[in-house]
C-alpha positions as CSV (number, residue, x, y, z in Angstrom):
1,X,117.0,11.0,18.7
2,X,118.0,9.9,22.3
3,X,116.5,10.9,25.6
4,X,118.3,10.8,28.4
5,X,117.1,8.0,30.5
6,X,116.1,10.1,34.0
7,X,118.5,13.5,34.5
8,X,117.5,13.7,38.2
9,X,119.4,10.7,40.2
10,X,120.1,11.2,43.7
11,X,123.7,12.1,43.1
12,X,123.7,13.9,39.8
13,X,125.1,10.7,37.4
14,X,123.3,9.1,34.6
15,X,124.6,5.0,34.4
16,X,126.2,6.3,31.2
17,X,128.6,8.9,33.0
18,X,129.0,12.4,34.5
19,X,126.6,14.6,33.9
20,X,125.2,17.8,35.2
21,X,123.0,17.7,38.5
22,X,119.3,18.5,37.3
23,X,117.6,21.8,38.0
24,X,115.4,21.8,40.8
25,X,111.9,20.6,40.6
26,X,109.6,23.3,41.1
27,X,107.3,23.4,44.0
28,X,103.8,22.9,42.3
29,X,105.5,19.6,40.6
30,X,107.0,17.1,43.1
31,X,106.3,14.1,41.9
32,X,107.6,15.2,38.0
33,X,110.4,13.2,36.1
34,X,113.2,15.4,34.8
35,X,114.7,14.7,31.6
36,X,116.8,16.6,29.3
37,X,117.6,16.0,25.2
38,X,121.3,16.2,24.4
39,X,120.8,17.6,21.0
40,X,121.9,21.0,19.8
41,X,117.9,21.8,18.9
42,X,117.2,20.7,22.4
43,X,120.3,22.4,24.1
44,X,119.3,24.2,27.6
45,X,115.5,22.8,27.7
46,X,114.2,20.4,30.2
47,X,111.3,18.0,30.2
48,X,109.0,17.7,33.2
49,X,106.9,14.8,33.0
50,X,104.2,14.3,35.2
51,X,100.6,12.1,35.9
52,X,97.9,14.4,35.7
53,X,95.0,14.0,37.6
54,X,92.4,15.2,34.3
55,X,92.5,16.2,30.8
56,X,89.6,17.8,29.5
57,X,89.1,21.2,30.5
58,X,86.4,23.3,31.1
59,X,86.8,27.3,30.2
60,X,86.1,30.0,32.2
61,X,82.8,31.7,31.0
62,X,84.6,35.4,31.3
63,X,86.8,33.7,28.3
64,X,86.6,35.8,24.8
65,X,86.6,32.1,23.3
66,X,83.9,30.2,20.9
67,X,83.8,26.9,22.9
68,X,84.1,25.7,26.5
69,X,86.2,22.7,26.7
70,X,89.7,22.0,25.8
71,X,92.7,19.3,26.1
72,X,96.3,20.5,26.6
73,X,99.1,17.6,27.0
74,X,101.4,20.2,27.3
75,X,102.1,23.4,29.6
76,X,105.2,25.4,28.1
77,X,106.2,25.6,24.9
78,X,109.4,25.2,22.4
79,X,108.4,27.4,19.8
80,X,109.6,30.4,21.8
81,X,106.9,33.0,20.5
82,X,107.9,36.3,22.3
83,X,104.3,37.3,22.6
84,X,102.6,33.9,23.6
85,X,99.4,34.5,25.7
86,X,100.2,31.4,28.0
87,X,103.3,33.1,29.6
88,X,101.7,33.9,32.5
89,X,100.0,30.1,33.1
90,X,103.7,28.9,33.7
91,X,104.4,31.3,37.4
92,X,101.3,28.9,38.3
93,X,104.1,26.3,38.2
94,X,106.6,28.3,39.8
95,X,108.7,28.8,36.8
96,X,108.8,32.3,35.1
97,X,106.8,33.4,32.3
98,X,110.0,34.3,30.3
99,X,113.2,31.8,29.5
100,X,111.3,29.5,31.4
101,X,108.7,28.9,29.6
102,X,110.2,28.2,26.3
103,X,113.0,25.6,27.8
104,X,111.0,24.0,30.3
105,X,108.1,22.1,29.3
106,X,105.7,19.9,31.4
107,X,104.3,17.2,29.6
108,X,101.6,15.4,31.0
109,X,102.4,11.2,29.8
110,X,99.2,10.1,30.9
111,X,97.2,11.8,28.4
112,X,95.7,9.0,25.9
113,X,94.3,7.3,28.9
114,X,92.8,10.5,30.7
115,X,91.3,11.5,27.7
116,X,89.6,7.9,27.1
117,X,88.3,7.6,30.5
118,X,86.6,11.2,30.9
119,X,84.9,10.5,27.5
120,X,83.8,7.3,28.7
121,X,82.6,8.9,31.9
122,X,78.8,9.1,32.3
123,X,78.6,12.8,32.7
124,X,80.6,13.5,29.4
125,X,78.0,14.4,26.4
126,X,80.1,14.8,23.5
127,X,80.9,18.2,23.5
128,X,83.5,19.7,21.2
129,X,86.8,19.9,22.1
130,X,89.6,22.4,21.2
131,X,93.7,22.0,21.0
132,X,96.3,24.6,20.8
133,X,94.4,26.6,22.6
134,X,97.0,27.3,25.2
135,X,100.1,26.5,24.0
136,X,100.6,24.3,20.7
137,X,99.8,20.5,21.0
138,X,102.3,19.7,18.3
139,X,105.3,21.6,19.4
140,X,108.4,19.6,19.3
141,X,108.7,17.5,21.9
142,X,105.6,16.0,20.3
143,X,107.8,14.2,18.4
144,X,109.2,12.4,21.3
145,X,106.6,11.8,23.3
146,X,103.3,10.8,20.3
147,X,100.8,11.7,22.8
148,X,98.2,13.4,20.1
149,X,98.0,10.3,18.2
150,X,97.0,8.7,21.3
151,X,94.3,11.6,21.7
152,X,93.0,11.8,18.1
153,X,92.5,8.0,18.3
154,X,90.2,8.1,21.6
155,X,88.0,10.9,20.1
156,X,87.9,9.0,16.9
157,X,86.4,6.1,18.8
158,X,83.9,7.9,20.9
159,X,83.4,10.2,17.7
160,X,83.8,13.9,19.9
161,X,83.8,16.2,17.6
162,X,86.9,18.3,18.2
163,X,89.2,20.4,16.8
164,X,92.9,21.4,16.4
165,X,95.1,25.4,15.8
166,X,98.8,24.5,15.8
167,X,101.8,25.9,14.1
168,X,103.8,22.8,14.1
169,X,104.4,20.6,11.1
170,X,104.7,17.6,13.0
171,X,100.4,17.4,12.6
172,X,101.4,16.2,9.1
173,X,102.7,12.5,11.1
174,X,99.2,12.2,11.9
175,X,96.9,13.6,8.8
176,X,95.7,9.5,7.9
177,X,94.5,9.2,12.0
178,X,92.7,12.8,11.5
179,X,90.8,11.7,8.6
180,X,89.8,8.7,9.7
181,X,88.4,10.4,12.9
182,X,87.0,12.7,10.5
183,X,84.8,9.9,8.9
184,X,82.9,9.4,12.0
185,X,82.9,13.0,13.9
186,X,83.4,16.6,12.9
187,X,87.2,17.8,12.8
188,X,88.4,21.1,12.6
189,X,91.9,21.7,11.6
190,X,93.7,25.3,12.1
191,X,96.9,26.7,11.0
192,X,98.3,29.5,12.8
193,X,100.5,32.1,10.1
194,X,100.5,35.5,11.1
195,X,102.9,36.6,8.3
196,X,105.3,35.5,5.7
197,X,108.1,37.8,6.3
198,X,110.8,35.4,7.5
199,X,113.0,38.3,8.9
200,X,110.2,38.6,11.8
201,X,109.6,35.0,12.0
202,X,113.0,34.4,13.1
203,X,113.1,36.9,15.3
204,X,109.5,36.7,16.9
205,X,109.0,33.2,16.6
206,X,112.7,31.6,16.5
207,X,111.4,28.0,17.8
208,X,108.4,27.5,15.4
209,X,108.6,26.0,11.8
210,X,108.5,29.0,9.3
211,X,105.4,30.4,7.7
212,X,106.0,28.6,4.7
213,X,106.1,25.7,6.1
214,X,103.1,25.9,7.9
215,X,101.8,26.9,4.3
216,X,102.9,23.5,2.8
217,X,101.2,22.3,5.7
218,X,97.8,23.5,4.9
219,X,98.5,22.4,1.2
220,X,98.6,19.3,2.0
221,X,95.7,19.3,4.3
222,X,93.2,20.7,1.8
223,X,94.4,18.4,-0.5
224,X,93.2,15.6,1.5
225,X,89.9,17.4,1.6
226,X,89.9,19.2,4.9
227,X,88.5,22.6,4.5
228,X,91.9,24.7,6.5
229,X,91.2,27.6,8.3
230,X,93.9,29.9,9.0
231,X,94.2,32.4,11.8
232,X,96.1,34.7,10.7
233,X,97.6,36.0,14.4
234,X,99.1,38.1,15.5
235,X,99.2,40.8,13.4
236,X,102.2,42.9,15.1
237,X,101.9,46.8,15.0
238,X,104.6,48.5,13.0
239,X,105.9,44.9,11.5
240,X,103.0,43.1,10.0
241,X,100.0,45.3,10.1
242,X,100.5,47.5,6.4
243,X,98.5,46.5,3.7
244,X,101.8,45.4,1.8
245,X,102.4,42.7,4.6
246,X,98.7,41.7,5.1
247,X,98.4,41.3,1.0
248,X,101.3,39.5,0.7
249,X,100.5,37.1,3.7
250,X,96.5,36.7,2.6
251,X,97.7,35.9,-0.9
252,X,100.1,33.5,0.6
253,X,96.8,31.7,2.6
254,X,94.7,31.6,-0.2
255,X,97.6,29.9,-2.9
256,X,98.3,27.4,0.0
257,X,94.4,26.2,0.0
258,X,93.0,27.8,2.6
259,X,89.2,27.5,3.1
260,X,89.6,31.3,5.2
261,X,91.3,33.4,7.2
262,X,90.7,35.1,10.6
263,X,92.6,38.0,11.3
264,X,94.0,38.6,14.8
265,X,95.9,41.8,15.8
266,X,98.3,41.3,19.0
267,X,97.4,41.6,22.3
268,X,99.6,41.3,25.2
269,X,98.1,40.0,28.1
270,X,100.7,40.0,31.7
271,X,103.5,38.0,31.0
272,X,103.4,38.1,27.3
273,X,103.1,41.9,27.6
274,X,106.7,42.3,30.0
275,X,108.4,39.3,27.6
276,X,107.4,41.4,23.8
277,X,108.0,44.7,25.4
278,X,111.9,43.5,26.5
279,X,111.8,42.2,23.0
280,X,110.8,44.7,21.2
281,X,113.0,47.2,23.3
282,X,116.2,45.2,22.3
283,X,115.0,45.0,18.3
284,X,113.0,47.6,17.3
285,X,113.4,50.3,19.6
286,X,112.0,53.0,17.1
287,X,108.4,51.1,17.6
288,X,108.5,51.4,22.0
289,X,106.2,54.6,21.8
290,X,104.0,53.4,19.5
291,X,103.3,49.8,21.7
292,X,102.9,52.3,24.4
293,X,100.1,54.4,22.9
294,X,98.3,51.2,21.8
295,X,98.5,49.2,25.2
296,X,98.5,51.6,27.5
297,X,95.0,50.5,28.5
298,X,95.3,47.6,29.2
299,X,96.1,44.1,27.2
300,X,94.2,45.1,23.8
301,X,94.9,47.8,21.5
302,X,91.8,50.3,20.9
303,X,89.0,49.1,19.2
304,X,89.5,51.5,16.0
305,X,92.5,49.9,15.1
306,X,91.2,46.8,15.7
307,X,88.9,47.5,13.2
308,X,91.4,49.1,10.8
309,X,93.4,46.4,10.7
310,X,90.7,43.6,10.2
311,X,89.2,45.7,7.2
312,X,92.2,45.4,5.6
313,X,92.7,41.7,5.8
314,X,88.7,41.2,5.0
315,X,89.5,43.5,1.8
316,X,92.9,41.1,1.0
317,X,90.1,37.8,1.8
318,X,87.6,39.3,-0.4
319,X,90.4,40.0,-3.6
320,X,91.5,36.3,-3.1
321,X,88.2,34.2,-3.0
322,X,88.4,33.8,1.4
323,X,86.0,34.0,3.6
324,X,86.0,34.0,7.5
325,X,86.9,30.9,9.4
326,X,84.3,29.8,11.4
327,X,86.1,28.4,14.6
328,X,86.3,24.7,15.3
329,X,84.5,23.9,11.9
330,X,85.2,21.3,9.5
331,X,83.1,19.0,7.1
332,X,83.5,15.0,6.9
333,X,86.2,13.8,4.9
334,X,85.3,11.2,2.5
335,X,87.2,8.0,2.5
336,X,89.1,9.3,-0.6
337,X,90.8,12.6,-1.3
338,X,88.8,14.4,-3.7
339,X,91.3,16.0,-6.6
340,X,92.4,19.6,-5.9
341,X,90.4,20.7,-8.6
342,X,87.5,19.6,-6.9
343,X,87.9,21.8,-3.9
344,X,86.4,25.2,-3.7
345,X,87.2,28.4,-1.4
346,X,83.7,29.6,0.2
């Protein structure tokens, strides 16, 4: 793969020839370093790379969350999920919460080192820290840039307890530096697979890796003794949420060697909720009214289908040995990989 060396020159040429003049920067990113991948898989994205001032983040207390601090080297995201709850964060950036924030990506390079000076700071006291919380940590350009390695190996050495959700595959580069932090502090390693119908994958989620990939994924992970959760989010109204879908997806989880599942039905906060609506309008018009009666209080549906919907998956858990993920939580890994027979679904 070959980045292009700095796609914002003065006068709009790279040393290597002609080449388009860069898009602007955006306001609240001045000092950022434009670059551009002149792949096919990277066609039309662009690459804002900045020096942020901090890393670890504190969360709001009004957040519906189970911990307070996370790390987030990235702001935008590649996989293109039409109802991503970090839409909105990008018009922070003065960029839009649509097209622009699946092709343009800020990516903060000074990560590693941020990350090892705040835990070395005096007023840090070990607290756990989450990933993919916003938007996914190992998203493509992860592969370009290797700043999780850099991460995972500071928290290793201060031992922070922390933990990781993604969808991307590319977590699989780094499974030997997760379970050697996991030898000395507790890990938590998340897979996000809503479904396994690949018909709505590629249509809701066209820039992630497909479900079953993600399943290999958390093979592979439990069989090097990590005890997977798996949210199992969203589940999408009129697509995803029959008990045919939800059977076929929990049964999926649970042959993959999932220690649990945590169902999570959409919600569609402002941003996500204008981006899936224009979506859902253009594919499956038939399903508008029915989005309409479910969100039209605000960014969650009601409370009884909620509940409805998380039976059902409970009842799928319950007929395939799963329990309930418990956020964040993972045990030690031993310095070996026990044999797959020698792991067990609580």
């Amino acid at each position: 793969m070959r980045w292009e060396r700095l796609s914002a020159p003065p006068d709009g040429i790279v040393p290597d020839g002609p080449a388009p003049a860069a898009p602007p920067l955006p306001l609240a990113l001045p000092d950022a370093v434009v670059r551009t991948f002149d792949t096919p898989g990277f066609a039309g994205m662009t690459f804002y790379e900045v020096r942020a001032k901090s890393i670890i983040n504190k969360v709001p207390g009004t957040s519906r969350v189970p911990f307070q601090w996370t790390i987030n080297p990235y702001r935008g995201c590649t996989h293109a999920c039409q109802y991503c709850y970090a839409r909105k964060s990008h018009t922070y950036l003065d960029l839009d919460a649509g097209r622009d924030f699946d092709s343009k990506v800020v990516v903060k390079v000074n990560a590693g080192e941020l990350v090892r000076r705040e835990l070395a700071a005096p007023r840090w006291r070990g607290a756990h820290i989450a990933m993919g919380t916003n938007v996914d940590c190992y998203q493509r350009a992860e592969g370009r840039y290797r700043l999780m390695p850099q991460i995972i190996a500071a928290l290793r050495d201060f031992a922070n307890p922390f933990s990781i959700l993604t969808k991307g595959t590319l977590i699989l580069r780094d499974l030997d530096l997760l379970r050697a932090a996991a030898r000395v502090t507790r890990v938590g390693v998340s897979f996000s697979v809503g479904f396994v119908d690949e018909a709505v994958w590629r249509g809701v989620e066209s820039g992630a890796p497909s479900p079953r990939r993600r399943l290999d994924a958390v093979r592979a992970f439990a069989d090097a003794g990590f005890e997977v959760g798996v949210l199992m989010a969203p589940i999408l109204p009129g697509l995803t949420d029959t008990e045919e879908s939800i059977d076929r997806t929990v049964a999926a989880i649970a042959a993959a060697g999932a220690a649990g599942v945590t169902p999570l039905p959409l919600h569609l906060r402002p941003g996500a909720r204008e981006w899936y609506a224009a979506w859902l309008a253009r594919e499956h018009p038939r399903l508008v009214p029915r989005h309409r009666e479910l969100f039209r209080s605000g960014s969650y549906s009601p409370k009884e289908y909620q509940r409805e919907v998380t039976a059902r998956v409970r009842l799928a858990a319950r007929r395939y040995g799963l329990h309930r993920a418990e956020s964040g939580e993972a045990r030690q890994v031993p310095d070996a990989p026990p044999e797959p027979q020698q792991l067990t679904l609580l």
